[in-house]
TORTORTI-520288 format. One record per residue: residue number from 0; residue in one letter; x negated, y negated, z of N, C-alpha, C, O in turn. Coordinates in Angstrom, 1 decimal. Atoms other than C-alpha are relative to their C-alpha. Last residue first. Layout:
+-----+---+--------+--------+--------+--------+--------+--------+--------+--------+--------+--------+--------+--------+
!   k ! r !    n_X !    n_Y !    n_Z !   ca_X !   ca_Y !   ca_Z !    c_X !    c_Y !    c_Z !    o_X !    o_Y !    o_Z !
+-----+---+--------+--------+--------+--------+--------+--------+--------+--------+--------+--------+--------+--------+
! NUM ! a !      X !      Y !      Z !      X !      Y !      Z !      X !      Y !      Z !      X !      Y !      Z !
...
+-----+---+--------+--------+--------+--------+--------+--------+--------+--------+--------+--------+--------+--------+
// end
This chain:
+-----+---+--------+--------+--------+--------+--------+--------+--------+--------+--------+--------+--------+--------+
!   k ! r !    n_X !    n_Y !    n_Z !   ca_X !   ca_Y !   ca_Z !    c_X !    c_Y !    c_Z !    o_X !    o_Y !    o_Z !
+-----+---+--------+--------+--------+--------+--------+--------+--------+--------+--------+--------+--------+--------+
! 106 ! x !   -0.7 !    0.5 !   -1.4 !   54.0 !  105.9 !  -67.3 !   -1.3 !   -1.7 !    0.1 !   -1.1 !   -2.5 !    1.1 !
! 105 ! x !    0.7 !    1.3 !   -0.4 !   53.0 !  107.6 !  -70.7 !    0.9 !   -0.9 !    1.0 !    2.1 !   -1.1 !    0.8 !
! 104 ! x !   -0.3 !    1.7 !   -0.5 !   55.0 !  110.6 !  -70.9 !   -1.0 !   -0.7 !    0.5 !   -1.7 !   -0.3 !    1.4 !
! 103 ! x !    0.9 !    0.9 !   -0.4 !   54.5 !  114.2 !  -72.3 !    0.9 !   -1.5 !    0.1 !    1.9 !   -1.9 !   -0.5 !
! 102 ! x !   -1.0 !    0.9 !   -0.5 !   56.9 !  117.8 !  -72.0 !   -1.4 !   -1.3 !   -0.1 !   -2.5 !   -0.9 !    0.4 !
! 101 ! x !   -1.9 !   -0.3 !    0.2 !   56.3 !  121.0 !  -73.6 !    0.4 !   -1.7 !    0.0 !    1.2 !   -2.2 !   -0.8 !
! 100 ! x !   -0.8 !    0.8 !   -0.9 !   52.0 !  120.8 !  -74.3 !    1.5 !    0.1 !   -0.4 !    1.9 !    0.3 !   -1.5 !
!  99 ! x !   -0.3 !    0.7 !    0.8 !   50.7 !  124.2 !  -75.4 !    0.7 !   -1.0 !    1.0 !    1.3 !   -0.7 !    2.1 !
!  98 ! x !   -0.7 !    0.5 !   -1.0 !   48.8 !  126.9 !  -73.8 !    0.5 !   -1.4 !   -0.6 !   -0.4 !   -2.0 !   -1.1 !
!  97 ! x !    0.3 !    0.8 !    0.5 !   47.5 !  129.8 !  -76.8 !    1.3 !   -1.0 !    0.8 !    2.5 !   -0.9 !    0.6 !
!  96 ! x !    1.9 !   -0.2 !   -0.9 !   47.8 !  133.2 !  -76.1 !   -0.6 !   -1.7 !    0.2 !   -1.6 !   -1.9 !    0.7 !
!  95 ! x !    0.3 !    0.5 !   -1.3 !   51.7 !  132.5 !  -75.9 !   -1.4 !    0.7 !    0.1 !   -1.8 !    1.3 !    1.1 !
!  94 ! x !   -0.5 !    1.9 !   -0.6 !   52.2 !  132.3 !  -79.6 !   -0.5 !   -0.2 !    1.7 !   -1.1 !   -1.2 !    2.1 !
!  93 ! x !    1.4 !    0.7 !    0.5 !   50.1 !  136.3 !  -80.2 !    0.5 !   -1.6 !    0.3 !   -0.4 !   -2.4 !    0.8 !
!  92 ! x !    1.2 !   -0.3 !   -0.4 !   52.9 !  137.8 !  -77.9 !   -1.4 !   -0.9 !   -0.8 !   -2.2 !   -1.5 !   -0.1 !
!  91 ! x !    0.2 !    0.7 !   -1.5 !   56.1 !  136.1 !  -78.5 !   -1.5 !    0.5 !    0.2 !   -2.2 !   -0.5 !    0.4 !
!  90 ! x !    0.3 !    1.2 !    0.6 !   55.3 !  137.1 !  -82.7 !    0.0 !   -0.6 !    1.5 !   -0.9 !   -1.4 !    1.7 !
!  89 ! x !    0.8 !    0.6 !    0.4 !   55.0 !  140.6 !  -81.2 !   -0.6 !   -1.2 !   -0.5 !   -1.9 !   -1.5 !   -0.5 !
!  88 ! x !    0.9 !    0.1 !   -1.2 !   57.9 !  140.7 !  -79.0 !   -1.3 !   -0.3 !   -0.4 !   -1.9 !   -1.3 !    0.2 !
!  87 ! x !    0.1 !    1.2 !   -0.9 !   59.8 !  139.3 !  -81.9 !   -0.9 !    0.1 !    1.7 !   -1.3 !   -0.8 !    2.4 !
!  86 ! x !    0.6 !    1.2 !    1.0 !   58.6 !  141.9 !  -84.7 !   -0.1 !   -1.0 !    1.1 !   -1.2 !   -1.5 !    1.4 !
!  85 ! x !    1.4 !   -0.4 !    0.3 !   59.3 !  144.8 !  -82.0 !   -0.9 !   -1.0 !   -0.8 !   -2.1 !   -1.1 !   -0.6 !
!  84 ! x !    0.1 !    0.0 !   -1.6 !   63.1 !  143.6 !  -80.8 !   -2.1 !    0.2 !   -0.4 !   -2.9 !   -0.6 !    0.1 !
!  83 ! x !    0.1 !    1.7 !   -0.1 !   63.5 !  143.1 !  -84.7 !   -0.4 !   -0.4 !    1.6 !   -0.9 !   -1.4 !    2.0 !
!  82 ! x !    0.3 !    1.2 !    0.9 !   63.0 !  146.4 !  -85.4 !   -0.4 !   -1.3 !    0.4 !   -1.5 !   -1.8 !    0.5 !
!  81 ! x !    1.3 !   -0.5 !   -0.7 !   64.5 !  148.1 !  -82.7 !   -1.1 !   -0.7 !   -0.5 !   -1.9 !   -1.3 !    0.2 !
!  80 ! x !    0.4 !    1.3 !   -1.4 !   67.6 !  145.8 !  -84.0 !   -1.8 !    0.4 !    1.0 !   -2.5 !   -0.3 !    1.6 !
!  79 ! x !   -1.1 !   -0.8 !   -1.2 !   67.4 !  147.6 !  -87.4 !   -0.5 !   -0.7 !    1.2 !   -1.5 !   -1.4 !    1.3 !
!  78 ! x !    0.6 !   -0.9 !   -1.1 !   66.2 !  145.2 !  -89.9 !    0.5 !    0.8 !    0.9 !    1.6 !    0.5 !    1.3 !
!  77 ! x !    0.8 !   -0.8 !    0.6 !   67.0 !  144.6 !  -93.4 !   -0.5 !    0.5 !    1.3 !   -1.1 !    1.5 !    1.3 !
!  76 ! x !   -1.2 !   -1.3 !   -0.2 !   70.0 !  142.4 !  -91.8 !   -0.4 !    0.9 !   -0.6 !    0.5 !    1.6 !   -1.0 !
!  75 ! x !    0.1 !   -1.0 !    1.1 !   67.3 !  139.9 !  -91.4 !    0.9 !    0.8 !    0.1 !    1.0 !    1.2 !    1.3 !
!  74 ! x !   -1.4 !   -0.4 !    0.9 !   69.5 !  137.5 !  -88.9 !   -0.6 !    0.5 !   -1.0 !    0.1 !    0.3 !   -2.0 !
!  73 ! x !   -1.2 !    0.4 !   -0.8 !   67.1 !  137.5 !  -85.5 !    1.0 !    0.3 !   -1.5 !    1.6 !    1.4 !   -1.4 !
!  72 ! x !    0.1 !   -1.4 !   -0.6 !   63.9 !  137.9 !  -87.8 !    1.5 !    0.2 !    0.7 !    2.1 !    1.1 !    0.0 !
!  71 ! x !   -0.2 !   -0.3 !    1.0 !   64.9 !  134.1 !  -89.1 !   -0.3 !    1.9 !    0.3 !    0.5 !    2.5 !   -0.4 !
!  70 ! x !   -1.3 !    0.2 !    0.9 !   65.4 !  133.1 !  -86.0 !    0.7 !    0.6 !   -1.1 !    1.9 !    0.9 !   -1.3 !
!  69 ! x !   -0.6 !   -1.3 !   -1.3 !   62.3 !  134.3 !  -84.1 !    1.2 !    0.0 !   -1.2 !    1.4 !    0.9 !   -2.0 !
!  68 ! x !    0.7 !   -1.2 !    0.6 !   60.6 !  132.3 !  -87.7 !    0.8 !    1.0 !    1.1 !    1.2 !    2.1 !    0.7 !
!  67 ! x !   -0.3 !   -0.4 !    1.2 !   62.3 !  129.3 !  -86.7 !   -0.3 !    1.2 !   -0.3 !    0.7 !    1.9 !   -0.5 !
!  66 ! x !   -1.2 !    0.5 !   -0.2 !   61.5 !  129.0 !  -83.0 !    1.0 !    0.5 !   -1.3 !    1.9 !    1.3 !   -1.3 !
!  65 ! x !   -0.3 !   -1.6 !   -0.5 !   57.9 !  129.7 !  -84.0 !    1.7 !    0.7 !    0.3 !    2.0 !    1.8 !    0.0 !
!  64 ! x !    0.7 !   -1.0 !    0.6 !   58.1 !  126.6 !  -86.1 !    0.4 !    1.6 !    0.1 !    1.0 !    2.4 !   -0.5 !
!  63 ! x !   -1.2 !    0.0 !    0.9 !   59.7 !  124.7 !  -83.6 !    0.0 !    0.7 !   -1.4 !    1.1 !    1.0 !   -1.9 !
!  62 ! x !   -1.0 !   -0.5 !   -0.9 !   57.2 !  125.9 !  -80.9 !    0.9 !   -0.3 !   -1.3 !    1.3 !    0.7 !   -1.9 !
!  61 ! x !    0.6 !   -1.6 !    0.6 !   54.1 !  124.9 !  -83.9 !    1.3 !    0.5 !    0.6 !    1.9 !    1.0 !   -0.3 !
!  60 ! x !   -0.1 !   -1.3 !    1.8 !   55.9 !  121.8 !  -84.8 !   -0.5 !    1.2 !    0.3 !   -0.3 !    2.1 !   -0.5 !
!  59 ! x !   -1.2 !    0.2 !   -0.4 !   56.4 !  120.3 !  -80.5 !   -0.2 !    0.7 !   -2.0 !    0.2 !    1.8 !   -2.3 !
!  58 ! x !   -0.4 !   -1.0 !   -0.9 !   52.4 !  121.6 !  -80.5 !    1.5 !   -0.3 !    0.3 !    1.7 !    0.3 !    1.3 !
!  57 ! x !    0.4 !   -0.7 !    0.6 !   51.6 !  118.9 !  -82.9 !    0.6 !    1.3 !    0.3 !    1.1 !    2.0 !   -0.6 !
!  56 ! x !   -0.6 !    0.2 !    1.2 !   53.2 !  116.2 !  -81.6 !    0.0 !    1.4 !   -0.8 !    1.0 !    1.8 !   -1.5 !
!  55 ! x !   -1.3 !    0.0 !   -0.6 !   52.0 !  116.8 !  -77.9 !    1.1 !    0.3 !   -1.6 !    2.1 !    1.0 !   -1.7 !
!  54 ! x !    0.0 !   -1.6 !   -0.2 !   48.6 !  117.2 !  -79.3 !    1.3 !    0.4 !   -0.2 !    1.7 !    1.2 !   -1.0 !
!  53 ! x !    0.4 !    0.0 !    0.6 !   48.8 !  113.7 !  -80.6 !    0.0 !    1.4 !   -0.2 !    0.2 !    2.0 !   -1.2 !
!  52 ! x !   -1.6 !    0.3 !    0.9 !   50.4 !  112.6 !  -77.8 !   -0.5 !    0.8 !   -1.1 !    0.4 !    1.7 !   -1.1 !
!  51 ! x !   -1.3 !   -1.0 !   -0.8 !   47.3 !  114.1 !  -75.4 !    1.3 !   -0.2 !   -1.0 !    2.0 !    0.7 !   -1.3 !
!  50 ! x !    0.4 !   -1.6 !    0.7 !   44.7 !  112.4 !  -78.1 !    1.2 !    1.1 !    0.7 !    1.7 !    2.1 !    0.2 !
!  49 ! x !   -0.7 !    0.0 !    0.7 !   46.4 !  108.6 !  -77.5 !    0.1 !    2.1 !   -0.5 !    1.0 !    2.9 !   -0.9 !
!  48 ! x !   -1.5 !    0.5 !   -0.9 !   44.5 !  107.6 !  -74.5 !    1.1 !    0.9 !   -1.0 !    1.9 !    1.5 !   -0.4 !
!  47 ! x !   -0.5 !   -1.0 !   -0.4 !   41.6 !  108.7 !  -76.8 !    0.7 !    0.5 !    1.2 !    0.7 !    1.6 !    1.8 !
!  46 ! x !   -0.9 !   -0.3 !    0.7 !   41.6 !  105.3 !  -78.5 !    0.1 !    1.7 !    0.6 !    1.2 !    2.2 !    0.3 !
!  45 ! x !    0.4 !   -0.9 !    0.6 !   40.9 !  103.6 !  -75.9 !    0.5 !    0.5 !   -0.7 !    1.7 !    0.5 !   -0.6 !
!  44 ! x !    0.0 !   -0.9 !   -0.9 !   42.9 !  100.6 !  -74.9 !   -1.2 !    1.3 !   -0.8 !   -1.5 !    1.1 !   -2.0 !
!  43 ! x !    1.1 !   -0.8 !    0.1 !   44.1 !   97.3 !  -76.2 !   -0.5 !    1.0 !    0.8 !   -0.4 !    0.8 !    2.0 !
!  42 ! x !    0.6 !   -0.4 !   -0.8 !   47.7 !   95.7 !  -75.8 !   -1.5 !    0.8 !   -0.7 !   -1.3 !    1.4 !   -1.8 !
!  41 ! x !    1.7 !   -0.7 !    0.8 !   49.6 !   93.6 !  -77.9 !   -0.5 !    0.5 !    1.1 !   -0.2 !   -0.1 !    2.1 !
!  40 ! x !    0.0 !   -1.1 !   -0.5 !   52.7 !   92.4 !  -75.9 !   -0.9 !    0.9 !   -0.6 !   -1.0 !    2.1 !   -0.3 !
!  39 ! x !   -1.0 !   -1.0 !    0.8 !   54.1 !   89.7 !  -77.6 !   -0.2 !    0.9 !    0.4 !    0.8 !    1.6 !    0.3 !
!  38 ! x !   -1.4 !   -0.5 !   -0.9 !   52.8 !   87.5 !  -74.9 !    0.5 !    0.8 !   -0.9 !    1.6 !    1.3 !   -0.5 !
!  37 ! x !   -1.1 !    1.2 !    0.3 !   49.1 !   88.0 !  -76.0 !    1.3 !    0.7 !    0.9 !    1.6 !    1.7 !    1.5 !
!  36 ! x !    0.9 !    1.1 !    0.9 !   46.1 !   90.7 !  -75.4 !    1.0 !   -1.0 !   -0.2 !    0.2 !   -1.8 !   -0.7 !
!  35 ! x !   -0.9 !    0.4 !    0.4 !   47.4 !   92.8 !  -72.4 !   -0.6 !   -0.7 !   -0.7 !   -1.5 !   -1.2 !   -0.1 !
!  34 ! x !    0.0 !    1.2 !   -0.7 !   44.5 !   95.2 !  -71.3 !    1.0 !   -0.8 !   -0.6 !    1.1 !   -0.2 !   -1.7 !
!  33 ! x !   -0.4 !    0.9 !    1.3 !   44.9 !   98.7 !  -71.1 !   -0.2 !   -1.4 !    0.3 !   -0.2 !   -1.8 !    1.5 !
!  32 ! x !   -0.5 !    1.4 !    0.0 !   44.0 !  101.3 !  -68.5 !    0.1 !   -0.4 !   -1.6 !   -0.2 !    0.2 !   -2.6 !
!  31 ! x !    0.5 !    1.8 !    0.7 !   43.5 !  104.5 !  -67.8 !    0.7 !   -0.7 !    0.2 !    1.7 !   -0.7 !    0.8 !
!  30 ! x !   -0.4 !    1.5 !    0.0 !   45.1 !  107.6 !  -65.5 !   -1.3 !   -0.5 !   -0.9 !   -2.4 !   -0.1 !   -0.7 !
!  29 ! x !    1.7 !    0.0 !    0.1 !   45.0 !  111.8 !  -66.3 !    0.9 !   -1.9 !    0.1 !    2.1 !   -2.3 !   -0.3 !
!  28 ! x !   -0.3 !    1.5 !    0.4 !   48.0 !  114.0 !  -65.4 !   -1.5 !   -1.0 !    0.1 !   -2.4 !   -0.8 !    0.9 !
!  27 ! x !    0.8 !    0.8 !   -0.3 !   48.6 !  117.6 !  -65.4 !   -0.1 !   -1.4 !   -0.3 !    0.6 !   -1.9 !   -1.2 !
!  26 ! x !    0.1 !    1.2 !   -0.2 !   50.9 !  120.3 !  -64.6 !   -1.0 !   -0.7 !   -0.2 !   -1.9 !   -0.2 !    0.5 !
!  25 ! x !    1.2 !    0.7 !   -0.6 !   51.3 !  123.7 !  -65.2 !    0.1 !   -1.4 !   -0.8 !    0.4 !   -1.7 !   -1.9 !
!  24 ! x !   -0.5 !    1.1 !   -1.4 !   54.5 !  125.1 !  -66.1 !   -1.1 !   -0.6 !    0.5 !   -0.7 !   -1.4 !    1.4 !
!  23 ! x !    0.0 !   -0.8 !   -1.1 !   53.2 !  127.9 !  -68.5 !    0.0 !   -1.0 !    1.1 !   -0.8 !   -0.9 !    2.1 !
!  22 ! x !   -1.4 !   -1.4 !    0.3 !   54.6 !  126.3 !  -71.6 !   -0.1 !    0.9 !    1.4 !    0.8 !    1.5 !    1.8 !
!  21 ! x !    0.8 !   -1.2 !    1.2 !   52.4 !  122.7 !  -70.8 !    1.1 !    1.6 !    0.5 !    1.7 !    1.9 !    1.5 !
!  20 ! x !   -0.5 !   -1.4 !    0.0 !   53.6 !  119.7 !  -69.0 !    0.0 !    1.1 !   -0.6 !    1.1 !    1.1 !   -1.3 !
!  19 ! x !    0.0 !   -1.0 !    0.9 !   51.5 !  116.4 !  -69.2 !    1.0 !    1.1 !    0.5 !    1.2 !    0.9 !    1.7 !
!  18 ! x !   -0.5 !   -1.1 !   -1.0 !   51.5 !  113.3 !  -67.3 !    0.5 !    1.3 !   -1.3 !    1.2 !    1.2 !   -2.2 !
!  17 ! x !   -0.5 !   -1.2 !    1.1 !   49.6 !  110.2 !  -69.0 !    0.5 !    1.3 !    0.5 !   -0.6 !    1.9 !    0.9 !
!  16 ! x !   -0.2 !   -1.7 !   -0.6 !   49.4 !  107.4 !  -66.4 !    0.3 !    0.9 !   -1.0 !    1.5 !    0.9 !   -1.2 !
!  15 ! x !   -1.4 !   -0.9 !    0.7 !   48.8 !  103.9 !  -68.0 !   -0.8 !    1.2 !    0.7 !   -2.0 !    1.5 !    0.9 !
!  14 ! x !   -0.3 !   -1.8 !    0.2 !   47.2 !  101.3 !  -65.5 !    0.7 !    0.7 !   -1.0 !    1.9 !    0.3 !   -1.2 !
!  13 ! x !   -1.3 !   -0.8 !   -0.4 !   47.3 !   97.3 !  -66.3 !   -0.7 !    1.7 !    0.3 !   -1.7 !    2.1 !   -0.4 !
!  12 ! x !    0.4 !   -1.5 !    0.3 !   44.6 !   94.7 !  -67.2 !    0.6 !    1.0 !    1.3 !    0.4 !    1.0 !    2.6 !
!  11 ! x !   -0.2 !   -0.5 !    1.2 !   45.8 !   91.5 !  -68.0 !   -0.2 !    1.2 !    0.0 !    0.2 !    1.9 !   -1.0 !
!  10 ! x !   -1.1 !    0.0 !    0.4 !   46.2 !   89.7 !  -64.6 !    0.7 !    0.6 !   -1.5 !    1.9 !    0.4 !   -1.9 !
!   9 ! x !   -1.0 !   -0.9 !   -0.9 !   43.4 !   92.0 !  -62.8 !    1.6 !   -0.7 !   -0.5 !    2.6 !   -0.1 !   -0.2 !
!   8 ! x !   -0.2 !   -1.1 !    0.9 !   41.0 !   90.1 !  -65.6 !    1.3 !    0.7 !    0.5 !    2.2 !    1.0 !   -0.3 !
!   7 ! x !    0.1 !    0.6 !    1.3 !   41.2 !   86.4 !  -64.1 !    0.7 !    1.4 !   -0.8 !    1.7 !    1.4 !   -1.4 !
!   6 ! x !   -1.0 !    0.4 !    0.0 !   41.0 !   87.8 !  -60.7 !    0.7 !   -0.4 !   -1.3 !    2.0 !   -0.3 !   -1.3 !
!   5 ! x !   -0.9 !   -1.1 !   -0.4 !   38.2 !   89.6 !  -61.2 !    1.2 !   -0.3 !   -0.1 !    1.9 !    0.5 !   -0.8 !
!   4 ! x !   -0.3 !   -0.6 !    1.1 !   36.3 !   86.7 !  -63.1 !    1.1 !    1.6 !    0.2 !    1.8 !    2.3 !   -0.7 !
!   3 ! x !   -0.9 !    0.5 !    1.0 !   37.2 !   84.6 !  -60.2 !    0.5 !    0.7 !   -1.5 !    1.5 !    0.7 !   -2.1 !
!   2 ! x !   -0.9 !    0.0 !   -0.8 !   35.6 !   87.6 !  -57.8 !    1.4 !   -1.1 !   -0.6 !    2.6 !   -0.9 !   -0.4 !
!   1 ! x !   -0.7 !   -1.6 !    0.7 !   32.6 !   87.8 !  -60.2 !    1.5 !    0.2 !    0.9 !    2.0 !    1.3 !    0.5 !
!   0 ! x !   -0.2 !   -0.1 !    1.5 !   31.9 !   84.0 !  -60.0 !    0.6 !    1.3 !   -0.3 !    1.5 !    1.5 !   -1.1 !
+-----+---+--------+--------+--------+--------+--------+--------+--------+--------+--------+--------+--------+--------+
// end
């Protein structure tokens, strides 16, 4: 009985791989599953499958954010370059206390 019902399930229920890449090059990757619910392709899964993207989204606005702001220090013409060399080491300094995802893929 549990070897039909195995068989039965193992045609609906898949692996996803979440593979991470974060600002200081470290690596990581975490595996679940899903189950296929029809042919359209519905799938069911936890919902904290989803919490890595979610970050991923988040932390792609703070980098482009920060990105902005270097930027905008970069063409104050109120600053002398010592200046701006001192504003942007500082603003790189408090952004990288804090490890952020770069790169995410569901596989």
């Amino acid at each position: 009985m549990f070897s039909n019902a195995y068989q039965l399930a193992s045609n609906f229920t898949k692996p996803v791989i979440t593979s991470l890449r974060f600002t200081d090059n470290s690596t990581e990757s975490s595996l679940a599953s899903f189950v296929i619910l029809n042919s359209e392709g519905w799938i069911i899964t936890a919902g904290h499958i989803f919490n890595s993207h979610m970050a991923f989204r988040q932390h792609q606005k703070e980098i482009n954010d920060h990105e902005i702001e270097i930027k905008s220090i970069e063409s104050n013409p109120t600053l002398f370059d010592q200046q701006k060399k001192n504003k942007i080491q500082h603003l790189r300094k408090q952004f990288n206390t804090q490890k952020r995802i770069i790169n995410h893929s569901f596989w």
